[in-house]
C-alpha positions as CSV (number, residue, x, y, z in Angstrom):
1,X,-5.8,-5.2,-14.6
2,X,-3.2,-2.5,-15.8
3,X,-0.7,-0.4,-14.7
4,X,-2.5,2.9,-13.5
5,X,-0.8,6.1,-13.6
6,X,0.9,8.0,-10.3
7,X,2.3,10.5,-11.8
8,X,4.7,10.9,-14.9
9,X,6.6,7.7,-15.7
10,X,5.3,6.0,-12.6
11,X,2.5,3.6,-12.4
12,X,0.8,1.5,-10.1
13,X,-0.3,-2.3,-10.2
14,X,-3.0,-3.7,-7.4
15,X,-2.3,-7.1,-7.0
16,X,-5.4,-7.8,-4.4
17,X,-3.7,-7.2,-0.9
18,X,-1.1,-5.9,-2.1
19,X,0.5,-3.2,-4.9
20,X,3.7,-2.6,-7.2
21,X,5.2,-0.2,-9.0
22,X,6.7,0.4,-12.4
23,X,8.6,3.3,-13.5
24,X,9.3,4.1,-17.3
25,X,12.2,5.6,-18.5
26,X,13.2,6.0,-22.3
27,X,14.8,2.5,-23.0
28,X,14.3,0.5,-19.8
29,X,11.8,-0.1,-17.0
30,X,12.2,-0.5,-13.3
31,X,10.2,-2.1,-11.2
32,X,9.3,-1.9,-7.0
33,X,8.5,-5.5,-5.0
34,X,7.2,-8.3,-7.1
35,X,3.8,-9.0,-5.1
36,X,3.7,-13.1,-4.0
37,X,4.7,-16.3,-5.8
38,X,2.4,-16.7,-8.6
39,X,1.5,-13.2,-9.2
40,X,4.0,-12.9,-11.6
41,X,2.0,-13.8,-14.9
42,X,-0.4,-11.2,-13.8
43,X,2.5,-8.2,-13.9
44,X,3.5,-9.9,-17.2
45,X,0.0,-9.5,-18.3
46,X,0.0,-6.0,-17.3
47,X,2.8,-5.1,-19.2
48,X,1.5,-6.5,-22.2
49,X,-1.1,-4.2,-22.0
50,X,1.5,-1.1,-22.0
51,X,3.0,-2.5,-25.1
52,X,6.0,-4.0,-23.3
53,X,7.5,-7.4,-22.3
54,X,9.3,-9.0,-19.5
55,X,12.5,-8.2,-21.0
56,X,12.1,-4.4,-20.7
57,X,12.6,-4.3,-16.9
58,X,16.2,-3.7,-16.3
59,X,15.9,-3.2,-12.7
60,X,14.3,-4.8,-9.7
61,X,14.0,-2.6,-6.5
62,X,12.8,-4.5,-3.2
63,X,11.4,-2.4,-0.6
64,X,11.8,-5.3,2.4
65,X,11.8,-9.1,2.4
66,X,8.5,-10.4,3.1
67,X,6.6,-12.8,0.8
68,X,4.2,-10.1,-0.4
69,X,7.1,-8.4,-1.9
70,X,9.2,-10.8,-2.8
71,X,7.2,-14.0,-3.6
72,X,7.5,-13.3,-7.4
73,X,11.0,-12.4,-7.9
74,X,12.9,-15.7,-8.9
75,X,10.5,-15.9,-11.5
76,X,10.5,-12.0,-12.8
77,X,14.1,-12.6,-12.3
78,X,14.5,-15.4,-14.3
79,X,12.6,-14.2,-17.2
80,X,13.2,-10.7,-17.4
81,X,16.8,-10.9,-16.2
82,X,16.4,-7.9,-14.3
83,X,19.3,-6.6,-11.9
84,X,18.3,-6.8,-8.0
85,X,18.4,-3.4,-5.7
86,X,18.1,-3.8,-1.6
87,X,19.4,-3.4,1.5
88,X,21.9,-5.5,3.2
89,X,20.1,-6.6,6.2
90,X,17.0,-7.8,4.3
91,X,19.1,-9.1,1.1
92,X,20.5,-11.8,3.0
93,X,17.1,-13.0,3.8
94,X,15.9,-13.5,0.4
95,X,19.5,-14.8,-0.4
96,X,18.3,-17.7,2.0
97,X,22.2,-16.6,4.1
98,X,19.6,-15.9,7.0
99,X,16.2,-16.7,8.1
100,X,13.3,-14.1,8.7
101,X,13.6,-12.2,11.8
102,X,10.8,-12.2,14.3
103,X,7.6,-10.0,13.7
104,X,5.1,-8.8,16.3
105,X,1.7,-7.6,15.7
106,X,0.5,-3.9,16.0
107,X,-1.5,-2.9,19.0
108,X,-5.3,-3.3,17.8
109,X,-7.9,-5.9,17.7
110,X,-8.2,-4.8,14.1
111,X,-4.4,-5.7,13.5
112,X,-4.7,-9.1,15.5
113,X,-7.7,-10.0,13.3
114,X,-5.6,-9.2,10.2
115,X,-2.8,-10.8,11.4
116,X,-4.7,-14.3,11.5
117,X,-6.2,-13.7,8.2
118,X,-3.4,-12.5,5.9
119,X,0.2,-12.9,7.6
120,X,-0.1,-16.2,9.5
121,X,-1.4,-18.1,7.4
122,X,0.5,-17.3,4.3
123,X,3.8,-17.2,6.5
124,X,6.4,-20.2,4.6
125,X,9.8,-20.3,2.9
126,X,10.7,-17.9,0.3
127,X,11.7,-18.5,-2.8
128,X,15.6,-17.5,-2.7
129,X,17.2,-15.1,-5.1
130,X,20.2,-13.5,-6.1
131,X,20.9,-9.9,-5.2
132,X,23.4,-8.1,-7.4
133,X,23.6,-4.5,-5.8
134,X,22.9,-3.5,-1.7
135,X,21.4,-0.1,-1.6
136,X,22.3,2.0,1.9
137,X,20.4,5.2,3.4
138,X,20.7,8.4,0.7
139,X,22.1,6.5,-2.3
140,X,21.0,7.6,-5.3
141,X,20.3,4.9,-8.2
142,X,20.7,5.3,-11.7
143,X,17.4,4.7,-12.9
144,X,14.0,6.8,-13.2
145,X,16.3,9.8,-12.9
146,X,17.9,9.1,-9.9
147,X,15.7,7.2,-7.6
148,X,17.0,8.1,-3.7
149,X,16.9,5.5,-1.2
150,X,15.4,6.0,2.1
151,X,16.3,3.2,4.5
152,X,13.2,3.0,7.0
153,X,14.0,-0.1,9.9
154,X,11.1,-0.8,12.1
155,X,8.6,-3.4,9.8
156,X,11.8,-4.8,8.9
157,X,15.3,-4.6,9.8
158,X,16.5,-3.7,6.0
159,X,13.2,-1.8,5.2
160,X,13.9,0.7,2.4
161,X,11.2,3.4,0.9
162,X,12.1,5.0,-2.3
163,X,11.8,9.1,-3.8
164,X,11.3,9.4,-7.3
165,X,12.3,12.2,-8.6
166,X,9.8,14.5,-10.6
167,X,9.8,17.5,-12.3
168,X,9.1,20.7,-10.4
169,X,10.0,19.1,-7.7
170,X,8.3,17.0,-4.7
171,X,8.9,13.7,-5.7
172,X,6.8,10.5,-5.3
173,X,7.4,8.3,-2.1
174,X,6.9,4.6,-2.3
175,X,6.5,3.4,1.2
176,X,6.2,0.2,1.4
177,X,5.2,-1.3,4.4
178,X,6.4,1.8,6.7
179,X,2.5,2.7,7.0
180,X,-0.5,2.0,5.4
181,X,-3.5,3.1,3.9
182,X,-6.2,0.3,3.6
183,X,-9.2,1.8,5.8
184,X,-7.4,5.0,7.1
185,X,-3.7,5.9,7.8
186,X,-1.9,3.7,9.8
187,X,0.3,1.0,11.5
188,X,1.5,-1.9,8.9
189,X,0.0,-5.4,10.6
190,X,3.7,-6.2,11.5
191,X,6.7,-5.2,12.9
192,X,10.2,-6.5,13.9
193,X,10.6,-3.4,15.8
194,X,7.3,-0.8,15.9
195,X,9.4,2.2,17.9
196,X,11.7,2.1,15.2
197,X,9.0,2.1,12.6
198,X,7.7,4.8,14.6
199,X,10.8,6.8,14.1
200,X,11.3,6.0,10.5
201,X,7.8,7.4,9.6
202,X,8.8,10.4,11.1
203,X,11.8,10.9,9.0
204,X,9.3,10.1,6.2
205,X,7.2,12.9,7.2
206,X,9.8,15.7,6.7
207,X,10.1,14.1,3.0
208,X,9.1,17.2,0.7
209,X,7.0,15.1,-2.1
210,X,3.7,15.4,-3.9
211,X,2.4,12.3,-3.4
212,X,2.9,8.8,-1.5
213,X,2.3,4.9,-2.1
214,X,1.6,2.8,0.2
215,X,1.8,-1.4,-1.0
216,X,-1.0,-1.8,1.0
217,X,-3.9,0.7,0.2
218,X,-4.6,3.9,-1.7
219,X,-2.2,6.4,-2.7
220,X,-2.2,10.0,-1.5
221,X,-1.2,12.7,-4.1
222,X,-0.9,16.7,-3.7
223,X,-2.9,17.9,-0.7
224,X,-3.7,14.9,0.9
225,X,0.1,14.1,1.4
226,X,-0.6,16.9,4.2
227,X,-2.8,14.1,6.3
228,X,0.7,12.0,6.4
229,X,2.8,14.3,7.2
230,X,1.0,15.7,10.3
231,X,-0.1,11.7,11.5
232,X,3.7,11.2,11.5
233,X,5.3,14.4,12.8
């Protein structure tokens, strides 16, 4: 499966439950959460199809800690010998200086059902990791022409979404797991803390940007980002 496009430089990988980013700039690439262990050679495979190897990512951002975003990095790390971007408070999780914090399920039979299906069952140890730089709220990185960090607590402590800048403005939000988008906008499964996710998605909604990734379900781009905004005002 390849890399589809978002918008310009950016593109989008479904791993099954779960997608990843990649964004292209002129000698490097960059990529956002690393879907779960063993997932990796399908990203690799991906890449191959765009004409470009492991060794081209440069950069590694990690939206939050959880095994569906970070099951594969050890290995993309290892190979690609990528530098690692992430909050503190969810950084010393996949450091393994911490265990995972406690996560409750949204309010839904839908969410419980979910829950038992997808989470519980694939809950375990992560694979630990080194992480070179700790991103905080409003930093801008050096990569993808300035990539802006949005720390959104709530799913997890350290949860981060990222704006990528684009020309003419409105950038392109990856969310993570603040929402999602699988059947219809929406609570993630989880939370460590849902009235904080609440108030995060908020802040998210007052975001100027022409379009928004979720890592679980279908993008929104131009008019549709209206539908998010307004569920989250």
């Amino acid at each position: 499966m390849p890399f589809k496009p978002v918008a310009a430089h950016i593109y989008e990988l479904g791993l099954g439950l779960v997608n990843v980013w990649l964004i292209e700039d002129e000698t490097e690439l960059t990529l956002i959460d690393t879907g779960y262990a063993g997932q990796e050679q399908t990203i690799v495979a991906a890449l191959a199809q765009m004409g470009r190897k492991p060794s081209d990512i440069r950069h590694i951002l990690l939206t939050h800690c959880h095994s569906d975003h970070v099951g594969g990095l050890a290995v993309l790390k290892q190979i690609s010998q990528a530098q690692v971007w992430m909050h503190p408070a969810d950084a010393e999780v996949v450091r393994g200086d911490r265990a995972g914090r406690p996560i409750h399920t949204s309010p839904g039979l839908l969410n419980a059902i979910l829950f038992r299906l997808f989470i519980h069952s694939s809950s375990g140890p992560l694979p630990h990791s080194a992480i070179e730089h700790e991103v905080q709220d409003g930093a801008v990185l050096p990569m993808g022409g300035g990539i802006r960090v949005l720390h959104t607590p709530g799913h997890t402590l350290g949860h981060s979404a990222f704006l990528l800048p684009q020309q003419g403005g409105g950038g392109v939000m990856i969310l993570g797991d603040a929402c999602s988008n699988v059947l219809d906008l929406g609570y993630s499964i989880v939370y460590e803390d849902i009235q904080t996710g609440r108030a995060s998605l908020s802040k998210l909604a007052k975001t100027e940007c022409q379009a928004v990734c979720f890592s679980h379900g279908k993008a929104l781009k131009h008019g549709a980002v209206r539908s998010f905004q307004q569920k989250w005002a």
